[in-house]
BAVO-625834 format. One record per residue (C-alpha): residue in one letter; residue number from 1; x, y, z. Coordinates in steps of 0.2 Angstrom, whole numbers. Last residue first. Example, Ala and Ser with C-alpha at 12.3 -4.5 7.8 and 13.67 -1.06 7.14 Angstrom:
<nodes>
+---+-----+-------+-------+-------+
| r |   k |    px |    py |    pz |
+---+-----+-------+-------+-------+
| S |   2 |    68 |    -5 |    36 |
| A |   1 |    62 |   -22 |    39 |
+---+-----+-------+-------+-------+
</nodes>
This chain:
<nodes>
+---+-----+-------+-------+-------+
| r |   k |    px |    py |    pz |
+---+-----+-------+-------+-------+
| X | 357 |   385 |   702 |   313 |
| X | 356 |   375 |   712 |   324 |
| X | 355 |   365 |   709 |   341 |
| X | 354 |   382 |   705 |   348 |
| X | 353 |   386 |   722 |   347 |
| X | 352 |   376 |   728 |   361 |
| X | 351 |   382 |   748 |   360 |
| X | 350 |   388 |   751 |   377 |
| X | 349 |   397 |   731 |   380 |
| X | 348 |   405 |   733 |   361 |
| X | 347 |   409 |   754 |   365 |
| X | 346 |   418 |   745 |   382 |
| X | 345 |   424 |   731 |   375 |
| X | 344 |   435 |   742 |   359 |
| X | 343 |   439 |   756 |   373 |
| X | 342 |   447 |   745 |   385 |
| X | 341 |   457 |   738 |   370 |
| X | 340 |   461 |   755 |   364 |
| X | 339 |   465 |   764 |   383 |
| X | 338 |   478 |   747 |   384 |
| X | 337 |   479 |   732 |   396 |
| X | 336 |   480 |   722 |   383 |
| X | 335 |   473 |   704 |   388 |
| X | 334 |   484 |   691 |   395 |
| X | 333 |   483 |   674 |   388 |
| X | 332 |   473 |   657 |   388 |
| X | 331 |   473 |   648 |   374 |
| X | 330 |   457 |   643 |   362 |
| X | 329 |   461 |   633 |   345 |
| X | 328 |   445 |   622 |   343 |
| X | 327 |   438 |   632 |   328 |
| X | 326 |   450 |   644 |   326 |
| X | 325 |   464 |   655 |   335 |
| X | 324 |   453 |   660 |   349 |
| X | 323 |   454 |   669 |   366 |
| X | 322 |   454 |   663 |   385 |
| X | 321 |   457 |   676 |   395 |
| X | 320 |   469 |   681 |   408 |
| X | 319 |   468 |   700 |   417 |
| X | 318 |   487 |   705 |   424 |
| X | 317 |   485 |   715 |   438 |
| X | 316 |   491 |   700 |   450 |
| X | 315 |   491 |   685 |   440 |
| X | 314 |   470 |   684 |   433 |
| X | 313 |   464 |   668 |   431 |
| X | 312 |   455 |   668 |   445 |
| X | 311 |   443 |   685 |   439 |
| X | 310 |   442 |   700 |   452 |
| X | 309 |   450 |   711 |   437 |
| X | 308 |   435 |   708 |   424 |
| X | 307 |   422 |   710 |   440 |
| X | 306 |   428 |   728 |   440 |
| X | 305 |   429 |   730 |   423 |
| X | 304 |   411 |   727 |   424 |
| X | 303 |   406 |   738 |   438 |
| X | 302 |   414 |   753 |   427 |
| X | 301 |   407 |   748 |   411 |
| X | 300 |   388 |   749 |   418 |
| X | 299 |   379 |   736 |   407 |
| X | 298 |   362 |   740 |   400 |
| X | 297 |   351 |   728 |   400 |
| X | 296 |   356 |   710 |   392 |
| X | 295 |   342 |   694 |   387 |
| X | 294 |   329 |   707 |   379 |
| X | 293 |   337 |   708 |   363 |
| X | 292 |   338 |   690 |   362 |
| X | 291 |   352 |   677 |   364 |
| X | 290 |   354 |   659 |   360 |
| X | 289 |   352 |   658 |   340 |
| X | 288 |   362 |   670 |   338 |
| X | 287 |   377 |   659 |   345 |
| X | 286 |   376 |   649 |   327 |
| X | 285 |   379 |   664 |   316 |
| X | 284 |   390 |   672 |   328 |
| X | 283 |   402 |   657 |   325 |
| X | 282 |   403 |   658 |   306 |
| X | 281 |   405 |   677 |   308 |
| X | 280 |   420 |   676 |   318 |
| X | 279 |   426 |   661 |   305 |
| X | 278 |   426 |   676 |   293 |
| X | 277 |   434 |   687 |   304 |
| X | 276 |   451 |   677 |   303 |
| X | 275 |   455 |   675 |   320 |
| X | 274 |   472 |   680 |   330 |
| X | 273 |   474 |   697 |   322 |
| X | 272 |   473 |   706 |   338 |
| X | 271 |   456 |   714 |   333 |
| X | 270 |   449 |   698 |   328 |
| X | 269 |   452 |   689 |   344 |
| X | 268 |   445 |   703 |   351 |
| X | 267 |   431 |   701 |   342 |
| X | 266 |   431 |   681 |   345 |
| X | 265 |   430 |   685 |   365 |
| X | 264 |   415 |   694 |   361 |
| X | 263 |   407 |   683 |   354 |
| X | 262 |   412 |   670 |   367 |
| X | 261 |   406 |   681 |   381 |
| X | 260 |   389 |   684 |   376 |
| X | 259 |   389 |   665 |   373 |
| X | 258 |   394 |   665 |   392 |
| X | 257 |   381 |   678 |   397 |
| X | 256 |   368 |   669 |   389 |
| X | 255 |   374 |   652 |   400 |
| X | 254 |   373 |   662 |   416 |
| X | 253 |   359 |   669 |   414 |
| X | 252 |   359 |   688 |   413 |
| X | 251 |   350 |   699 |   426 |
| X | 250 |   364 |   693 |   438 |
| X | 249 |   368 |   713 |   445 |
| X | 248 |   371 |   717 |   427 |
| X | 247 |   389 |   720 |   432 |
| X | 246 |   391 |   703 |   440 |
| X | 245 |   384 |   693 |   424 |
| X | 244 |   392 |   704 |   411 |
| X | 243 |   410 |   698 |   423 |
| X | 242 |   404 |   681 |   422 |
| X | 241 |   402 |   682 |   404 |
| X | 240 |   418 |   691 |   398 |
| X | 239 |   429 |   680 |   408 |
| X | 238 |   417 |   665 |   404 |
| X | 237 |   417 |   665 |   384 |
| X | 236 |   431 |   651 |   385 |
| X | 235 |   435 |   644 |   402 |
| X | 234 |   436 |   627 |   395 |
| X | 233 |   451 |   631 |   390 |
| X | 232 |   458 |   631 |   407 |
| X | 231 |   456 |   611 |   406 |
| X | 230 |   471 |   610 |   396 |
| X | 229 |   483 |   617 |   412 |
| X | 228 |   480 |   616 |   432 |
| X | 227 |   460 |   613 |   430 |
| X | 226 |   461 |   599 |   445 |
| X | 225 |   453 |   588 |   434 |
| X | 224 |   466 |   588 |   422 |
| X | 223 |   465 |   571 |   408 |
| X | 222 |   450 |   565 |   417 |
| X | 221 |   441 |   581 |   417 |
| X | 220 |   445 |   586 |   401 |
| X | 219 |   436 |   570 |   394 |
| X | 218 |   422 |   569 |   405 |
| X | 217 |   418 |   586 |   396 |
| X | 216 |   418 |   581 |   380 |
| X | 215 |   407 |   567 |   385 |
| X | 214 |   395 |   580 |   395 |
| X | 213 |   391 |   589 |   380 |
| X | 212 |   388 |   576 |   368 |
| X | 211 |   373 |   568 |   382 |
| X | 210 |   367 |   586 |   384 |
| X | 209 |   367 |   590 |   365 |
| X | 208 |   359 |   574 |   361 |
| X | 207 |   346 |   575 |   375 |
| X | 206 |   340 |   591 |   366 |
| X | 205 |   342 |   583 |   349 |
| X | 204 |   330 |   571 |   356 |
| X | 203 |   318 |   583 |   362 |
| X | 202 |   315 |   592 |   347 |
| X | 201 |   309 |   610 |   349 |
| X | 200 |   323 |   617 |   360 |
| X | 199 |   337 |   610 |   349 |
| X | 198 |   328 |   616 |   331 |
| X | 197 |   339 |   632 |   326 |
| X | 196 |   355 |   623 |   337 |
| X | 195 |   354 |   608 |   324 |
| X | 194 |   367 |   613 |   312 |
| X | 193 |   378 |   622 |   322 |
| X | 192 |   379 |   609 |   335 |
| X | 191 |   388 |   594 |   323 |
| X | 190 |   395 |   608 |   315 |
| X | 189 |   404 |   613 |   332 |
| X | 188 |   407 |   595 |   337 |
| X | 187 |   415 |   591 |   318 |
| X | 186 |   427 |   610 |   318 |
| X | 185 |   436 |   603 |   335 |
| X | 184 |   431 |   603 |   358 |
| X | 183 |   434 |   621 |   359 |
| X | 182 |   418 |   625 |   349 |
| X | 181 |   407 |   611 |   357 |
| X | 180 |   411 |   614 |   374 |
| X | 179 |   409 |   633 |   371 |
| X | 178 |   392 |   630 |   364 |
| X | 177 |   388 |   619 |   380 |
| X | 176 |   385 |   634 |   390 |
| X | 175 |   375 |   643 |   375 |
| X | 174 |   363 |   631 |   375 |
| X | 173 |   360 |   628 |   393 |
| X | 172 |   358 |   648 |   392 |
| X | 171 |   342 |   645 |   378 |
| X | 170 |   334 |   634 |   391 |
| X | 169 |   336 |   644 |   404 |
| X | 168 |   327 |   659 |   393 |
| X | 167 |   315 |   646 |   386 |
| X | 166 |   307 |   644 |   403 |
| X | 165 |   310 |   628 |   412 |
| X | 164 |   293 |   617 |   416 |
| X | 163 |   298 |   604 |   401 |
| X | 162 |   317 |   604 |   407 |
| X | 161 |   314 |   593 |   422 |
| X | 160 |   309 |   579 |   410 |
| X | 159 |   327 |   580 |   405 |
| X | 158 |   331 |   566 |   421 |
| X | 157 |   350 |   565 |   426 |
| X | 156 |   353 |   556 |   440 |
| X | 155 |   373 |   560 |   447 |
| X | 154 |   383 |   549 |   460 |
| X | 153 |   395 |   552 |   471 |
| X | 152 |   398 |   569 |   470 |
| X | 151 |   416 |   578 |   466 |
| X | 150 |   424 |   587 |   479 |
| X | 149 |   437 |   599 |   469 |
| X | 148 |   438 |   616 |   480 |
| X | 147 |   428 |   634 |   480 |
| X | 146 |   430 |   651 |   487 |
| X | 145 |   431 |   666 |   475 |
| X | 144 |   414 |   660 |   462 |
| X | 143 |   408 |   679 |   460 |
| X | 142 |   414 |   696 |   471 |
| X | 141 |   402 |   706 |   479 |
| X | 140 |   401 |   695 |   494 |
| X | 139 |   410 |   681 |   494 |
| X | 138 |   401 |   668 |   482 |
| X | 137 |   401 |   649 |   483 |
| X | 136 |   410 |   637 |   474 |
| X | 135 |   412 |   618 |   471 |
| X | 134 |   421 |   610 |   454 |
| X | 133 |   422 |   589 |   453 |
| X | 132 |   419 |   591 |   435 |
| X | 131 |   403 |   584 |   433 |
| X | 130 |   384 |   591 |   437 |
| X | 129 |   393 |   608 |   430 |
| X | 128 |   388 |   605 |   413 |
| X | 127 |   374 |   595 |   405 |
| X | 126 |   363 |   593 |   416 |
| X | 125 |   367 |   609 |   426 |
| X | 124 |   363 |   622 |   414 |
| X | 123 |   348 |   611 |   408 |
| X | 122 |   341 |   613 |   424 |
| X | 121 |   334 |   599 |   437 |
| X | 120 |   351 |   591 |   443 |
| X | 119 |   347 |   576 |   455 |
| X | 118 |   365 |   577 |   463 |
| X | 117 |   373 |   565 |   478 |
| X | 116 |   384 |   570 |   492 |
| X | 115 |   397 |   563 |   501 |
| X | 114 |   406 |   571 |   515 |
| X | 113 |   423 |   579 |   517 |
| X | 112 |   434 |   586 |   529 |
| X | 111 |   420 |   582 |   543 |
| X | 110 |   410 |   596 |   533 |
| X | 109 |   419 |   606 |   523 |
| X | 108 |   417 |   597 |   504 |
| X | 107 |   400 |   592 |   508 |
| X | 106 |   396 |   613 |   510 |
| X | 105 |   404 |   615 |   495 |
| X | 104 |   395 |   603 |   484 |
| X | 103 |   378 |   606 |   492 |
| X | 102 |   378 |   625 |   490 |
| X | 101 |   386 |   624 |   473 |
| X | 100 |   373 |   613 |   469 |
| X |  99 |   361 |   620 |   474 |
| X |  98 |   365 |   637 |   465 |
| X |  97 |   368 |   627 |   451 |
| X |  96 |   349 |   618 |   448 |
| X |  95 |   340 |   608 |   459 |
| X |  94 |   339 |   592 |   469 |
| X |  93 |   355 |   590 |   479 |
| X |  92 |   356 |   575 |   491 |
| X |  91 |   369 |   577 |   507 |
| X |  90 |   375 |   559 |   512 |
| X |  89 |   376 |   554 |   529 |
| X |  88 |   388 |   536 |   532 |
| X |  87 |   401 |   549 |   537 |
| X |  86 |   394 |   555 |   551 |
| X |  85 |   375 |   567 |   552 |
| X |  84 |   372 |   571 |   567 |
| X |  83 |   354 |   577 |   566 |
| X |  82 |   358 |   594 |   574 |
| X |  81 |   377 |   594 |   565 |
| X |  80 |   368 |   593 |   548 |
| X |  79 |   356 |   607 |   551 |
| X |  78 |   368 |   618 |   558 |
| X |  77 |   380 |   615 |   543 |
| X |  76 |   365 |   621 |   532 |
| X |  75 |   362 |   636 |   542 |
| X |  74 |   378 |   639 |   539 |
| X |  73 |   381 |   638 |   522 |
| X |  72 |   366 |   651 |   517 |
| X |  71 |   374 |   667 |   525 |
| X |  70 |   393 |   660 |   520 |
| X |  69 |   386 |   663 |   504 |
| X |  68 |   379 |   654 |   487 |
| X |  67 |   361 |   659 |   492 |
| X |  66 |   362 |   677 |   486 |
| X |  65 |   363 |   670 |   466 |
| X |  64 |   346 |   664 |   471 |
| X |  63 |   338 |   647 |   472 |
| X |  62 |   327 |   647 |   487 |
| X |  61 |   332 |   634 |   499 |
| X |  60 |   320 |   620 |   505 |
| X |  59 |   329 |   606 |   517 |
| X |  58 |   320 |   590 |   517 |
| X |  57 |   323 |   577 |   530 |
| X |  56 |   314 |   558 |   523 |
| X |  55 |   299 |   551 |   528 |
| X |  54 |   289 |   561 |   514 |
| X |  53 |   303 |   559 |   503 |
| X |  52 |   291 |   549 |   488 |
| X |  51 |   277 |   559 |   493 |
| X |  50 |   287 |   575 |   491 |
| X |  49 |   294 |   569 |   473 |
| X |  48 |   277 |   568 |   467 |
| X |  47 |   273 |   587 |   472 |
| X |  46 |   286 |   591 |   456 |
| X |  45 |   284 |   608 |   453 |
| X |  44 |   281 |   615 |   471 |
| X |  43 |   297 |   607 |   477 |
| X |  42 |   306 |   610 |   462 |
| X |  41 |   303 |   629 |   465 |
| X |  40 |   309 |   627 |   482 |
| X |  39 |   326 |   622 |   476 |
| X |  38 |   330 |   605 |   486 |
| X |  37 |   341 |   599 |   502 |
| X |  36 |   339 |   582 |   505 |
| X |  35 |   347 |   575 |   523 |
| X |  34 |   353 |   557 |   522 |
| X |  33 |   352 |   546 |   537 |
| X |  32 |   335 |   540 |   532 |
| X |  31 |   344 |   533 |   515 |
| X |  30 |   339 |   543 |   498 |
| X |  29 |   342 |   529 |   484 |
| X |  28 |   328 |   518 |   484 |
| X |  27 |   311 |   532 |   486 |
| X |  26 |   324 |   545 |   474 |
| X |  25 |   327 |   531 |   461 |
| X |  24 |   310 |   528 |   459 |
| X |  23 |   304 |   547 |   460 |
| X |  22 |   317 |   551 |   445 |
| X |  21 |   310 |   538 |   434 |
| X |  20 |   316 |   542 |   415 |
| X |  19 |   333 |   540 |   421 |
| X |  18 |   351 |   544 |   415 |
| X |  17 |   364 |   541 |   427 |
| X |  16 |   382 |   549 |   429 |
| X |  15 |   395 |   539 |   440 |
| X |  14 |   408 |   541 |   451 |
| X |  13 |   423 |   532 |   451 |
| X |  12 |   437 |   537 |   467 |
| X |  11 |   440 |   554 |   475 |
| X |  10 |   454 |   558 |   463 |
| X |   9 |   442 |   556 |   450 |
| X |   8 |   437 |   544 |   435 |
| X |   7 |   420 |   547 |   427 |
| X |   6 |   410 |   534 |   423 |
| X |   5 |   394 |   530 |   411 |
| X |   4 |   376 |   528 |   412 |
| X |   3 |   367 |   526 |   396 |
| X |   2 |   345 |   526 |   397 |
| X |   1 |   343 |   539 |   384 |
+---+-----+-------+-------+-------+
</nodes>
């Protein structure tokens, strides 16, 4: 898969590269000016890439949930000022999301706005948040609250990365692309449905997925970018899954926690009378395959609710999600703030319903 294609941005084209050479295109693209800043596992992975920057500034982070705060932005803003990087400096990501969002929002501040260039190394990244122009970082207890729009320059996507990811990352990038596939129409979602059994053991219906994913992606973004209307559909699965994520403390990835999500989205969809039950059982049967009954520990209702009413779609104390109608008819609308709706997630969250048809 050697395609490269454009996404259009407010901040001008930028690009989307797939290689089979990652260390090539790391020894001509990275410039002494640039500063590299790379997930620590990658680092010990891939000793090759070392070589390659060994005359370059390397910056190691260690890729936790904790590291997208104001505690790990600094330090990287120090970094940059001590070297004086200007405007011809570029920041280089190599890693997975939590660099990225380090990276991207961090570009995004600095001087009002520096470039920066990803190398993404998950599946999670590859083929979702590498585009869309999205930056975020944590504040303190509370998930994704600061962010902007500061797309990268460039993006080099290289799926040998994904042969040292565990299965349980690999099994999250499904379920992330999942909700592209079921918002994007009835022929994407087949399409997915009848390969997602055999996705992690064939690599070119692996790089499928990706390259599909990111297509229906590049779409949305260059009809709304800024996420002011369509693109909010994209948000499917991920008011339920971001708050599982928060009220397990992280334990879930975030791609499980999402296809989490989009079951549960479809039961309550059901329960309003919005989805016919038997497309809701169409839909688990594909999302099964990316969830085991180890993925989720318990989940504590209380800190969960409380994630549920942190969420930016929210208007005041009204909590937004994305529900379904069908097969690539999501909309966005307030949830009932009633004792039986509270009562219908919290005995689904207690008892692990997605583990049953």
């Amino acid at each position: 898969m050697s395609e490269t294609f454009s996404i259009q941005s407010y901040r001008g084209e930028y690009r989307v590269h797939f290689t089979g050479d990652i260390a090539q295109v790391l020894a001509t693209e990275v410039a002494p000016a640039d500063l590299v800043v790379m997930d620590r596992v990658v680092h010990d992975l891939y000793p090759a890439l070392s070589d390659v920057l060994s005359e370059r500034t390397v910056m190691l982070m260690d890729a936790t949930e904790e590291a997208k705060s104001f505690d790990q932005v600094a330090p990287l803003i120090q970094t940059m000022i001590d070297r004086n990087m200007g405007k011809g400096s570029r920041l280089i990501a190599i890693g997975g999301g939590v660099v990225q969002d380090l990276v991207s929002f961090t570009a995004s501040i600095f001087k009002r706005g520096s470039d920066w260039v990803f190398v993404p190394t998950t599946l999670l990244a590859q083929c979702d948040s590498c585009i869309g122009s999205k930056t975020s970082i944590n504040f303190r207890e509370t998930k994704n609250q600061l962010g902007s729009f500061h797309a990268a320059r460039a993006i080099y996507i290289d799926t040998r990365f994904l042969k040292t990811l565990p299965a349980i990352e690999l099994r999250a990038g499904l379920g992330e692309m999942f909700h592209y596939y079921l918002v994007s129409g009835d022929e994407d979602y087949r399409w997915a449905a009848e390969r997602v059994a055999n996705a992690l053991d064939h690599d070119d219906i692996l790089h499928a997925f990706i390259h599909r994913s990111l297509k229906i992606k590049k779409a949305m973004i260059e009809r709304d970018e800024f996420d002011a209307g369509p693109r909010n559909v994209f948000n499917y699965g991920h008011t339920f899954g971001h708050a599982l994520e928060v009220a397990t403390q992280y334990a879930v990835p975030h791609g499980i926690a999402v296809a989490i999500g989009m079951e549960l989205a479809n039961r309550v969809s059901v329960r309003m009378g919005l989805l016919d039950e038997a497309v809701r059982r169409d839909v688990h049967g594909a999302l099964r395959h990316i969830w085991t009954a180890d993925d989720c520990p318990p989940v504590e209702t209380d800190a969960y609710w409380g994630a549920i009413r942190q969420d930016k779609k929210n208007i005041g104390n009204q909590i937004n999600a994305i529900l379904s109608r069908g097969i690539g008819d999501m909309f966005k609308t307030p949830l009932p703030d009633d004792e039986k709706t509270t009562g219908f997630i919290n005995d689904y969250l207690r008892g692990q319903r997605w583990l049953e048809v």
